[in-house]
N, C-alpha and C positions, 0 to 999 in steps of 0.2 A: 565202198561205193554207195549202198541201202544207208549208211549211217551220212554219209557224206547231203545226199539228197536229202535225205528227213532233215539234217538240221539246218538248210539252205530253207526247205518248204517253211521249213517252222519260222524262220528271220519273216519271209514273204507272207505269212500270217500276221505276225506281229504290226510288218508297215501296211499292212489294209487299210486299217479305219482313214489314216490319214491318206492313204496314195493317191485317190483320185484326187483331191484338192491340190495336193502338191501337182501332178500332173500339171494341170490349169493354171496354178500360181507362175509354174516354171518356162508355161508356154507353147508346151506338147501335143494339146490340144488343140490350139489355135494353128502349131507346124500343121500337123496331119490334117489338118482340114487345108490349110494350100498346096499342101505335095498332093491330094486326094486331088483337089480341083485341076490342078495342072497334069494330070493323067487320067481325067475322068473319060470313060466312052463309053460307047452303049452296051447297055445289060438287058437280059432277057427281063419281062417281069415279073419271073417265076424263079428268080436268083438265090442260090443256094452261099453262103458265104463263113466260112471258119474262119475266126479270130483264132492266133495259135501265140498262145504265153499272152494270154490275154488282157491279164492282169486285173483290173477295175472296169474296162472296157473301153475307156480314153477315145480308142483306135478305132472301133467298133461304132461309138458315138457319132465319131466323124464322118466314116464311112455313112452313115442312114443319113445325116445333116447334109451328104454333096449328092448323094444318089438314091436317096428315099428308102425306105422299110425293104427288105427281102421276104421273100417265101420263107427264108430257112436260115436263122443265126446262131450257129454253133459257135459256143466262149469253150475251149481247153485251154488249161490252167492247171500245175497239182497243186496250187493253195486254193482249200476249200472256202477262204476267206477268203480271198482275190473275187473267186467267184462269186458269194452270195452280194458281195458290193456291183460286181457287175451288172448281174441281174437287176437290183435294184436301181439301178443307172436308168441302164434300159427299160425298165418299165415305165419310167417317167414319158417315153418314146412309145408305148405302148406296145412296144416289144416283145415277145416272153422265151427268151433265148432259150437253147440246150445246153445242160450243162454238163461239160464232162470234166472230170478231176483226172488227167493224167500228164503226165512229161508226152513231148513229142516221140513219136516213133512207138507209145506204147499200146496204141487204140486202131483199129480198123473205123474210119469213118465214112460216111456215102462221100464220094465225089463233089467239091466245088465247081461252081463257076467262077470264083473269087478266092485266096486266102491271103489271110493282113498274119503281117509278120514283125511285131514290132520290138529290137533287141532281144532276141529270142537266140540267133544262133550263134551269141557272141559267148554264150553261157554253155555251149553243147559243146562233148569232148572234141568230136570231131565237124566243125562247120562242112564241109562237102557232104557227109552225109547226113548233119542236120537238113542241106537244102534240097538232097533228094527226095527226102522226107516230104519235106513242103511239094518238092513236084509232083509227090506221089499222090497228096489230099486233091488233084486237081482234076477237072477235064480235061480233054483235049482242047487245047487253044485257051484254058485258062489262064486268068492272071495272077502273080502273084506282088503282092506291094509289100516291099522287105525294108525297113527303114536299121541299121545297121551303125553299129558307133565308129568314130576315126579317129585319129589319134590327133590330141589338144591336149595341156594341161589339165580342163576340167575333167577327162577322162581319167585321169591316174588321180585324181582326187576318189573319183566315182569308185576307181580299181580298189581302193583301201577299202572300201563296205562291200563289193562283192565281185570283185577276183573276176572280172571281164576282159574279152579281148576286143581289139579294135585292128580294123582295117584299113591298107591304104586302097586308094581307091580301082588300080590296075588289082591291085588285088583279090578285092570283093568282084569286081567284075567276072575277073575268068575263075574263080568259082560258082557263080550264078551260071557261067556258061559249061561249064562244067559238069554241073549236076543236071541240063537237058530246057535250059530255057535261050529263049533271044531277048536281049534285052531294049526295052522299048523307051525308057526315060531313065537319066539317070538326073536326082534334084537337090539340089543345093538349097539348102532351110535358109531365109531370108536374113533371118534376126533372134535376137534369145539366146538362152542356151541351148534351142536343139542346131543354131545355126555352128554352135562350136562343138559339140558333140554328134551329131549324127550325118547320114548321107540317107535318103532315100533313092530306091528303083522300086521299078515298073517291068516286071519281065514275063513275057509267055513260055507258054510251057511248050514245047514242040511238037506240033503233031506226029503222030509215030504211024 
């Protein structure tokens, strides 16, 4: 499993320099800033926010571009290269992130008001407790915005470089409910290839 991960990290090393452009070239960008806007509501202005599988920061970009700067912007990622590109992202934003280099599930972090989730739990052994995971970085009443792959052609293209699973959409659903949220939007990507590859939601976490 140790050998499995290291050589997964090391491949997500390798595609850094290029990822965030590609991101942008592909379109991903530009999704996440309309799934962003189409579930936008109000934040405190003292918003705490973890990007989780953060990658470049793509996600994180958008997120500041619809709802302005946080208090507190935590990148986890375990490619240490993922990260220093993210950062540099965001400093363009005048941002200066936290950066933490681990797999989900492997850190105690302070509590969100917000976590971005972007193809993250398609890669975890097991998705329901990947998204308990995600409930757990949150407050009570937090959000979580989980953009998730489904099944298209271009996805079993994607499957050949890195061994992803995809969702139909009853499916991801009552998993998201499952692991202790309501779900608030479910968004259909307009155009591109995130509109043939992914699904986004919007789900709170339940108060307890």
């Amino acid at each position: 499993m140790a050998q499995t991960a290291k050589h997964q990290n090391n491949r997500y090393d390798s595609a850094a320099p290029k990822w965030g452009d590609k991101m942008r070239a592909l379109g991903y960008y530009d999704g996440y800033l309309k799934f962003l806007s189409a579930g936008k509501s109000e934040l405190r202005n003292d918003a705490r926010i973890i990007d989780v599988g953060a990658g470049t920061a793509s996600f994180a970009q958008a997120w500041i571009a619809v709802n302005g700067v946080p208090r507190e912007l935590t990148l986890l990622d375990p490619s240490q290269e993922m990260l220093k590109r993210g950062r540099a992202a965001l400093r363009r934003y005048e941002v200066e992130p936290v950066l933490v280099q681990a797999f989900l599930g492997e850190v105690d972090l302070e509590l969100a008001d917000d976590v971005l989730a972007a193809h993250v739990i398609e890669h975890c052994a097991d998705p329901l407790i990947a998204l308990t995971q995600l409930r757990d970085l949150l407050c009570r009443d937090g959000r979580l915005h989980l953009v998730v792959s489904k099944p298209h052609w271009c996805n079993a293209i994607i499957w050949l470089q890195w061994r992803h699973r995809t969702f139909q959409e009853d499916e991801i659903l009552e998993l998201v409910r499952k692991a202790g949220f309501e779900i608030e939007l479910v968004y259909p990507f307009p155009s591109g290839p995130p509109s043939r590859t992914s699904r986004g939601i919007i789900a709170k976490r339940k108060g307890e």
